[in-house]
BAPATI-506268 format. One record per residue (C-alpha): x, y, z; residue number from 1. Coordinates in steps of 0.2 Angstrom, whole numbers, plus 5000, padded with zeros to 4 digits. Layout:
BEGIN
X / Y / Z / NUM
...
//
This chain:
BEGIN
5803 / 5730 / 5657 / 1
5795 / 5713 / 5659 / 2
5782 / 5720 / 5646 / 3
5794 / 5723 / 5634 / 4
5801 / 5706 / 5635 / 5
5786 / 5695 / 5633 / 6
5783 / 5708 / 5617 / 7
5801 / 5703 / 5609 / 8
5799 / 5686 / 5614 / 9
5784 / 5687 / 5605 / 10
5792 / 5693 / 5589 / 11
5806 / 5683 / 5590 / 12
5793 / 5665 / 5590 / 13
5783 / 5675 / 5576 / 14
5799 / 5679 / 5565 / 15
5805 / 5658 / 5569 / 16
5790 / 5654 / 5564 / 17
5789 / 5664 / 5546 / 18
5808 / 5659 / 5542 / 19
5807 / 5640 / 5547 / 20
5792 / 5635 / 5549 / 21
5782 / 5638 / 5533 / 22
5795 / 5632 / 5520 / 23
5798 / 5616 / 5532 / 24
5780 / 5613 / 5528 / 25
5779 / 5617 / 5510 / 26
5796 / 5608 / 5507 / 27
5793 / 5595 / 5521 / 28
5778 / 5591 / 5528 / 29
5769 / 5594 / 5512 / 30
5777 / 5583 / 5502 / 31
5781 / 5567 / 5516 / 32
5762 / 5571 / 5518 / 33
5759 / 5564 / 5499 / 34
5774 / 5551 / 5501 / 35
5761 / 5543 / 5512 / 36
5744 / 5545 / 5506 / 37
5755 / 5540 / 5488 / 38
5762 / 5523 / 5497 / 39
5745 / 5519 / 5501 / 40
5737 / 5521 / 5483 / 41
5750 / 5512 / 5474 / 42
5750 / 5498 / 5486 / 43
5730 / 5497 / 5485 / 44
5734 / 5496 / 5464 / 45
5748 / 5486 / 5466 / 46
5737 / 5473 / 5476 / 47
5725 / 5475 / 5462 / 48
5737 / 5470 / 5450 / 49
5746 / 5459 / 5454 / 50
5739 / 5442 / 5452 / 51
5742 / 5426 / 5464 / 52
5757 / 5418 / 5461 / 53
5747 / 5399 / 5460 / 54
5729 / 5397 / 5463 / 55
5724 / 5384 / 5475 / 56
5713 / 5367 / 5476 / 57
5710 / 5367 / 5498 / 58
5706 / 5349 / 5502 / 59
5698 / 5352 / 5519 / 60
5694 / 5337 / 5533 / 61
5703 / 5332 / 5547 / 62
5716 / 5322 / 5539 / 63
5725 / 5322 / 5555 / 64
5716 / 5311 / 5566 / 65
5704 / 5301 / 5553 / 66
5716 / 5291 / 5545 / 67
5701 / 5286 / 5531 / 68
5700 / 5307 / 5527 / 69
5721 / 5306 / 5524 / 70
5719 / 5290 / 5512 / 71
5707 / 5299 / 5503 / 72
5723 / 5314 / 5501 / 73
5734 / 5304 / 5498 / 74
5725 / 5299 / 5484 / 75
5723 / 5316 / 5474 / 76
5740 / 5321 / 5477 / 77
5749 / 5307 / 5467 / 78
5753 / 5297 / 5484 / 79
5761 / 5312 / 5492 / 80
5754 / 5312 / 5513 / 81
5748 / 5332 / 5517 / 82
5763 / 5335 / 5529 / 83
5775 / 5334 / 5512 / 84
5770 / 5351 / 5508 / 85
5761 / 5359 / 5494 / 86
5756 / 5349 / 5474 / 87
5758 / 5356 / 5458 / 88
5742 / 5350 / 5447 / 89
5743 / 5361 / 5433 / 90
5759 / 5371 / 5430 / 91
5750 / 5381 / 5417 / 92
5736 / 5385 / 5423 / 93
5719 / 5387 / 5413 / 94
5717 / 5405 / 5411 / 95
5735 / 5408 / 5397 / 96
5733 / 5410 / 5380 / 97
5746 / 5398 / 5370 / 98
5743 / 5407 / 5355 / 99
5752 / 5421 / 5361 / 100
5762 / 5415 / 5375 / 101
5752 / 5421 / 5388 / 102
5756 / 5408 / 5404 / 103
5740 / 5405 / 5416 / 104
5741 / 5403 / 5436 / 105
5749 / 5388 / 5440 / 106
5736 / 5376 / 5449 / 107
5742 / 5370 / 5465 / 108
5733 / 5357 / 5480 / 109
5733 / 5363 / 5498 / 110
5731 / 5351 / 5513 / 111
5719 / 5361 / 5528 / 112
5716 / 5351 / 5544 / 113
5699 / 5358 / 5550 / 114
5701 / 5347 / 5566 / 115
5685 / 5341 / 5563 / 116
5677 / 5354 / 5574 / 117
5662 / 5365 / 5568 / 118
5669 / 5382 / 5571 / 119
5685 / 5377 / 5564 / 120
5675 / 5372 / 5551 / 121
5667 / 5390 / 5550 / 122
5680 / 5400 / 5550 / 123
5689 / 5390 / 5534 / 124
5679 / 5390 / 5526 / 125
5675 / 5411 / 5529 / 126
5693 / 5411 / 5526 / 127
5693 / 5404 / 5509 / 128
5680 / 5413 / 5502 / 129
5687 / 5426 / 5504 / 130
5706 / 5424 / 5497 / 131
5710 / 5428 / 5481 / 132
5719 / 5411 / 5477 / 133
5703 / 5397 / 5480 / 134
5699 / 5389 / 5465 / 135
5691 / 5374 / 5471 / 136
5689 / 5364 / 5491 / 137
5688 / 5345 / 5491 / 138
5681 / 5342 / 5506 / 139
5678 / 5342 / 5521 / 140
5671 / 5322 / 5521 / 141
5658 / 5323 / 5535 / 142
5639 / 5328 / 5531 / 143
5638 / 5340 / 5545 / 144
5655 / 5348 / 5541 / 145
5651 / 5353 / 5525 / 146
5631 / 5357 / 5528 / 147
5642 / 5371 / 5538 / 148
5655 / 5376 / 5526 / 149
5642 / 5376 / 5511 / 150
5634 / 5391 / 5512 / 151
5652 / 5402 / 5513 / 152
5659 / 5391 / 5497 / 153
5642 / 5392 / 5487 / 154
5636 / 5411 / 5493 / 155
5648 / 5422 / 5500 / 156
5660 / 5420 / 5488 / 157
5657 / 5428 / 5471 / 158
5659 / 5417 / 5460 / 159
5655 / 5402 / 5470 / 160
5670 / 5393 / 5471 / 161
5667 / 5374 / 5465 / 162
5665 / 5360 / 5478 / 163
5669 / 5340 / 5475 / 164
5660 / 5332 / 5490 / 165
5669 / 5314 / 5492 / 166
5659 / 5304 / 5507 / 167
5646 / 5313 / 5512 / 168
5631 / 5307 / 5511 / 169
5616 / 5317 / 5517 / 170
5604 / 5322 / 5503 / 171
5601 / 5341 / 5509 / 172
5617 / 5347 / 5512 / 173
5618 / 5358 / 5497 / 174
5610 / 5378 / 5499 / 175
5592 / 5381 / 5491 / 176
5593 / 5391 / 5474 / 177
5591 / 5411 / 5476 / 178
5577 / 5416 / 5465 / 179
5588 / 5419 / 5450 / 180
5590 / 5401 / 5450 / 181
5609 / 5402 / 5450 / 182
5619 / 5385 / 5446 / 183
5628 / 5377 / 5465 / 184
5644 / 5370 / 5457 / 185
5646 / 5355 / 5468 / 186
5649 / 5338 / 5460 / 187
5645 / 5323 / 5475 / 188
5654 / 5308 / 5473 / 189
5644 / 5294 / 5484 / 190
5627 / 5290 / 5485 / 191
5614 / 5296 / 5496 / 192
5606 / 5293 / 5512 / 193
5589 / 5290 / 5508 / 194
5596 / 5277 / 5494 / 195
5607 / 5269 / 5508 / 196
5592 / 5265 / 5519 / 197
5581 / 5257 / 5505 / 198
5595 / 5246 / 5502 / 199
5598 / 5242 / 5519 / 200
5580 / 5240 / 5526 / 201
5574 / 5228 / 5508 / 202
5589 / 5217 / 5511 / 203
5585 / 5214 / 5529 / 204
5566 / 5213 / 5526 / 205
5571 / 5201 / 5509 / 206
5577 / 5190 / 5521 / 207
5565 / 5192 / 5535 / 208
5562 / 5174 / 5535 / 209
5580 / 5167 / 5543 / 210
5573 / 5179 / 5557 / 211
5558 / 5165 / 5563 / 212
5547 / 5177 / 5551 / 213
5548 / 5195 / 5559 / 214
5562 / 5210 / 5562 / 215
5561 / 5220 / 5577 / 216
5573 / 5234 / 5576 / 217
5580 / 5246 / 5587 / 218
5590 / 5261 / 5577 / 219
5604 / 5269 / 5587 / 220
5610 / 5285 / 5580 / 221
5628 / 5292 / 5582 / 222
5628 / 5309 / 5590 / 223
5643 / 5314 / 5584 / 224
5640 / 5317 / 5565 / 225
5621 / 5324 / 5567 / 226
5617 / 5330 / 5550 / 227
5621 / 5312 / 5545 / 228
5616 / 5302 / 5560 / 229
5600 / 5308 / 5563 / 230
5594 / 5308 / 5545 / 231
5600 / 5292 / 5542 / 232
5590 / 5285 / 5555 / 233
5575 / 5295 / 5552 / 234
5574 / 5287 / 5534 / 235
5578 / 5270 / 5538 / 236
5564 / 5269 / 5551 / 237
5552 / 5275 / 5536 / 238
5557 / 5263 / 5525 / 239
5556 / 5249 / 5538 / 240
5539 / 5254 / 5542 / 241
5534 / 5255 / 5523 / 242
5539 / 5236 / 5522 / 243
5529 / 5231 / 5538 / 244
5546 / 5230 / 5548 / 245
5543 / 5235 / 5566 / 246
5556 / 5248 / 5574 / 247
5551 / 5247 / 5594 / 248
5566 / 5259 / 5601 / 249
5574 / 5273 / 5594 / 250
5590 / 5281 / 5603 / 251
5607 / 5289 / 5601 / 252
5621 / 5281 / 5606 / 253
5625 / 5293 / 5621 / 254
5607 / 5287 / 5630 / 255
5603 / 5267 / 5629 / 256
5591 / 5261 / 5637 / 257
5593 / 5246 / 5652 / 258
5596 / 5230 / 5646 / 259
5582 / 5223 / 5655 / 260
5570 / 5236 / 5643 / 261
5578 / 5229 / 5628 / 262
5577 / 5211 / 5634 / 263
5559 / 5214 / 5635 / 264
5556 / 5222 / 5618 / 265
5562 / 5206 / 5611 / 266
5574 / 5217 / 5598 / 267
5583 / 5206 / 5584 / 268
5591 / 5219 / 5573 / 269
5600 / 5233 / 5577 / 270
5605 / 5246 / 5566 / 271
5618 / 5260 / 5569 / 272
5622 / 5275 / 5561 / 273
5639 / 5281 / 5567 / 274
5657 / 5279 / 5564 / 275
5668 / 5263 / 5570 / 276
5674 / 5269 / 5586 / 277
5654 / 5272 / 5592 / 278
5651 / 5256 / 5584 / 279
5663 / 5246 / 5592 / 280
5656 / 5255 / 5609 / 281
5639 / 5249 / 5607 / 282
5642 / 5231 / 5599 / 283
5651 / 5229 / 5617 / 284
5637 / 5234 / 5625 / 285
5626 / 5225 / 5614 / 286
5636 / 5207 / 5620 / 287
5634 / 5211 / 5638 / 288
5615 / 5215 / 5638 / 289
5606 / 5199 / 5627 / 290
5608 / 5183 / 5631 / 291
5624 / 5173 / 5619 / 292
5608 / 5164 / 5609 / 293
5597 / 5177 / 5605 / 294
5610 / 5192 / 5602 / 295
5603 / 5203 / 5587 / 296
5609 / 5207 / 5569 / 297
5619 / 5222 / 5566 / 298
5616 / 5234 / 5554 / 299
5631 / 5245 / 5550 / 300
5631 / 5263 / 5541 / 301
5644 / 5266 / 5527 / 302
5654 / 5278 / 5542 / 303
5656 / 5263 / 5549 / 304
5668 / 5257 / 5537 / 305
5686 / 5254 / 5542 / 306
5699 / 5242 / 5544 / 307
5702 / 5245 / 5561 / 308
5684 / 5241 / 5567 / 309
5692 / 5222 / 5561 / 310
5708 / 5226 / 5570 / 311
5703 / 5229 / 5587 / 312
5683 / 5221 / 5587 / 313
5691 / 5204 / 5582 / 314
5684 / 5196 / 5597 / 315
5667 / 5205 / 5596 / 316
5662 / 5204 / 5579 / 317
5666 / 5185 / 5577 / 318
5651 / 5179 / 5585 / 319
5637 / 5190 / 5579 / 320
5629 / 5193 / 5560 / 321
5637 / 5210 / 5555 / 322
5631 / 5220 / 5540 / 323
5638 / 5236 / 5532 / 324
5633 / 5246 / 5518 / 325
5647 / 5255 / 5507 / 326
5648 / 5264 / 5489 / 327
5663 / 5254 / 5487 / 328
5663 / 5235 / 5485 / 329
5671 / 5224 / 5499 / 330
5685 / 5218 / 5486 / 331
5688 / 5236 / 5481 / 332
5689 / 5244 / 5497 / 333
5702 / 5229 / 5502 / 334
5715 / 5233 / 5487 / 335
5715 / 5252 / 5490 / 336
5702 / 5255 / 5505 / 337
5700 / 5276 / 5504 / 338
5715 / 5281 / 5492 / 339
5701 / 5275 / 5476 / 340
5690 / 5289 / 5480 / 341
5705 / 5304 / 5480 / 342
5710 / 5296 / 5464 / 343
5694 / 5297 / 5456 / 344
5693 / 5313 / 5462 / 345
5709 / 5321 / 5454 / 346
5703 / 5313 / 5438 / 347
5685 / 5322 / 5437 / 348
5696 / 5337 / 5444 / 349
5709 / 5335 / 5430 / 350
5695 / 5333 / 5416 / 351
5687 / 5347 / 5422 / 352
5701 / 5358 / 5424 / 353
5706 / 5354 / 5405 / 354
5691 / 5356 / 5400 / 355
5691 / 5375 / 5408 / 356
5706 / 5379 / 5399 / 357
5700 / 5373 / 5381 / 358
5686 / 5384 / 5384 / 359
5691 / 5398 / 5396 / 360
5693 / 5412 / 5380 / 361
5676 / 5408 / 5374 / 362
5667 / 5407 / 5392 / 363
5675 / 5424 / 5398 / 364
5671 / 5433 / 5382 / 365
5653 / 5428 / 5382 / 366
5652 / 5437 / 5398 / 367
5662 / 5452 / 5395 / 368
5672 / 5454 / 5381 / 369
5679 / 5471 / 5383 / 370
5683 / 5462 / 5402 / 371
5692 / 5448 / 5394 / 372
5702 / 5459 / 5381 / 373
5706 / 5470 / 5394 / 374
5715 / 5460 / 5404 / 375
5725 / 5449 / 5391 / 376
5732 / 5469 / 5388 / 377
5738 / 5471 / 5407 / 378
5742 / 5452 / 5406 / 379
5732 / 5453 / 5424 / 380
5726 / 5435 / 5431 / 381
5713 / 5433 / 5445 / 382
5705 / 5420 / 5452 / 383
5688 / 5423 / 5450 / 384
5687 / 5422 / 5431 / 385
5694 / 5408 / 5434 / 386
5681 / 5400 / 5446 / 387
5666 / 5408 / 5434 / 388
5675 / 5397 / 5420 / 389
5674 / 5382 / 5430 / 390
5657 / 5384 / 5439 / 391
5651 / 5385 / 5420 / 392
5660 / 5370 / 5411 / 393
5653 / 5362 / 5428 / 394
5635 / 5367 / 5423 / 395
5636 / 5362 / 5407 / 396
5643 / 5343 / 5410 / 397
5628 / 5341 / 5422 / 398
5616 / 5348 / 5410 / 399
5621 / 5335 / 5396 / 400
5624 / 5323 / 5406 / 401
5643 / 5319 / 5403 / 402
5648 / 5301 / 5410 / 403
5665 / 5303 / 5418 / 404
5675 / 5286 / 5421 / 405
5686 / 5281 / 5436 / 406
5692 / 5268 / 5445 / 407
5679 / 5262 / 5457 / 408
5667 / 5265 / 5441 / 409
5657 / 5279 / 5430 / 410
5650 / 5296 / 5439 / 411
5636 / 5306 / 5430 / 412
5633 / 5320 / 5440 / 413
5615 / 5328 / 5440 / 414
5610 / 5344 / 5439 / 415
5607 / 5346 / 5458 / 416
5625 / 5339 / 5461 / 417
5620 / 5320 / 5464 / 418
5630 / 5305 / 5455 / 419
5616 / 5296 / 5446 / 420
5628 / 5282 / 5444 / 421
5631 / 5277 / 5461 / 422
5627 / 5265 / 5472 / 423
5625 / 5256 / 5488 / 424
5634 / 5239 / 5491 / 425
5628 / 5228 / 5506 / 426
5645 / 5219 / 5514 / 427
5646 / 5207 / 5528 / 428
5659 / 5202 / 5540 / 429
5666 / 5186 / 5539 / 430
5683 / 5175 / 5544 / 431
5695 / 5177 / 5531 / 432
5696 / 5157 / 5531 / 433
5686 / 5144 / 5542 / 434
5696 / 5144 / 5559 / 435
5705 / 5159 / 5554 / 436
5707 / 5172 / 5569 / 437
5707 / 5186 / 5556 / 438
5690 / 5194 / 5549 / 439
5686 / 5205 / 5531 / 440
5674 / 5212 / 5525 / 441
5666 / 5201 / 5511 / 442
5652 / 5208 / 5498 / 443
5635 / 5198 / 5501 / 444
5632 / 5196 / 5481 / 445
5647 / 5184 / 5483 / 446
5640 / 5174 / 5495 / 447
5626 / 5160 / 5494 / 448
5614 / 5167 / 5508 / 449
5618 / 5181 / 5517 / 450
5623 / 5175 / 5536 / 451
5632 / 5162 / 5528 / 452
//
């Protein structure tokens, strides 16, 4: 009896199985099956297709907490601060075709805080490389920032996405060629370090003589920007050495030596290369370690620059002989301080962008024109032709030498990326009037003898 109702049960599942089961998976399961697997394809070609809905100029620093880095913003987006949002450049694009109505991608700016920390730093700039809306990065200000985030713009990304490089300065900063020799689109606004310490160390040792005949230096780097620091220093030793100047200590900022060692070494020029806040530091210390009548000069890197060193170093600063050297002149920075630079760079931006789109039929069909024609048909936009446009009107203004003209003067950008029109201004720090409480920065050419 038991037997015969495991058999029927049996059955019964096998007969369930044969009037349900089968046609619920041909009439079900099959077709949800491809629903799926059909969802997924579309999507993939739908990504495909579909272009961005703006490409993006990323200006990258920590515009946040370094008030110079938000000037130089503000600048490029007409005035507008980075926390009003998103900027409309070019609202058609480069890559339409007029002719026939076709509208490009409209060119917007982004604002990206990187904090100013190295592995924020790293991942943006992985980040960016990879989306499909980067057409150009303005940034990210400081030499060891964008030693990191070079390599990602330049060599990850296919095609390189172009790179303005506003205030840094290190020389080496941009990634050797690859064998094939390909072009590094990177256009550098200021002048070099090794440039800034020939200028620094001949006008010191020009005037060698209002120093009882002899310089003895100490050079103090800033730990804090590396890549700049360190070079900085390095190369001004050199060139103080190449004109019988005599360097006896070399330190960082975050190790000086006792004051009685520096008494003893009889040091009268200091030179630093570091930001403000580190400078003010070290001036303080400076005044508390010499004597009041044999306190040294001071030698100022361009990172030094800032209005607020004047604001709260009033009291320290009035009674030493303080030198800085800037791309800008004194006057200029004064008028507009930072904000110049962003200008300047939004008019090589707009000139080259123009430029893109005059050419962008005849670039793209040199390198593929059954590419070129086949997507004007599906009316398909992507970002990388785009950038290859760009990275090539780039290479080719470099290779003639074009002269680009801006406010704070004319940039010719080299091969390599240098601006062969640049160049160093020495400043020095001054009352505002005799018996005036308030300091500025004046430029040394417009004063009868430096020190004066």
């Amino acid at each position: 009896m038991l037997k015969k109702t495991a058999l029927n049960i049996k059955l019964f599942i096998a007969l369930l199985r044969r009037l349900l089961l089968k046609p619920l998976g041909k009439f079900v399961l099959i077709p949800t099956l491809m629903a799926i697997i059909g969802i997924v394809v579309v999507g993939r070609i739908t990504d495909w297709w579909k272009s961005p809905d703006s490409y993006y100029i990323y200006l990258v620093g920590d515009h946040v907490n370094n008030s110079a880095i938000a000037e130089i913003f503000k600048g490029f987006r007409d005035e507008k601060a980075c926390d009003r949002g998103d900027v409309t450049l070019r609202e058609e694009g480069i890559d339409g075709v007029s002719a026939i109505m076709v509208k490009g991608v409209p060119i917007k700016v982004k604002c990206v805080d990187d904090q100013g920390d190295l592995a924020e730093v790293r991942r943006i700039s992985a980040d960016l490389a990879q989306r499909n809306d980067t057409l150009m990065v303005i940034g990210h200000a400081y030499s060891t920032s964008s030693k990191e985030a070079l390599p990602n713009y330049l060599l990850q990304a296919q095609p390189a996405i172009p790179v303005i490089l506003t205030t840094e300065t290190n020389p080496h900063l941009i990634p050797s060629k690859n064998s094939d020799g390909d072009y590094r689109p990177v256009f550098r606004l200021w002048p070099t370090d090794d440039e800034q310490a020939t200028k620094f160390a001949q006008f010191v040792l020009d005037n060698r003589n209002q120093a009882n005949g002899s310089q003895v230096f100490w050079v103090v780097e800033d730990e804090q920007n590396p890549t700049y620091s360190k070079y900085l220093a390095l190369e001004f030793i050199k060139k103080v050495q190449e004109n019988k100047g005599q360097v006896v200590l070399w330190s960082t900022n975050m190790s000086v030596p006792p004051g009685e060692t520096l008494n003893q070494l009889k040091i009268n020029s200091v030179f630093f290369a570091g930001d403000w806040q580190n400078a003010l530091i070290l001036i303080r210390q400076i005044k508390r370690i010499f004597p009041p009548n044999k306190l040294p000069t001071i030698l100022l890197s361009d990172q030094a620059v800032d209005s607020q060193l004047l604001t709260y170093g009033t009291n320290e600063l009035k009674e030493l002989n303080v030198y800085l050297a800037h791309p800008l002149k004194a006057a200029q920075f004064k008028d507009s301080g930072f904000r110049l630079i962003g200008e300047d760079a939004r008019m090589i931006i707009d000139m080259l962008l123009e430029d893109a789109h005059q050419h962008f039929a005849e670039e793209s069909k040199a390198r593929s024109r059954f590419k070129y024609w086949s997507m004007l048909l599906l009316n398909r936009r992507v970002v990388e032709d785009a950038r290859a446009v760009l990275k090539s009107r780039m290479e080719k203004k470099a290779a003639t030498d074009r002269l680009f003209k801006g406010t704070l003067g004319k940039y010719q950008f080299s091969y390599y990326g240098k601006n062969m029109a640049a160049q160093w201004h020495i400043w020095q720090v001054k009352q505002a009037k005799k018996g005036d409480k308030d300091l500025q920065f004046v430029d040394v050419d417009q004063l009868t003898k430096p020190g004066q």
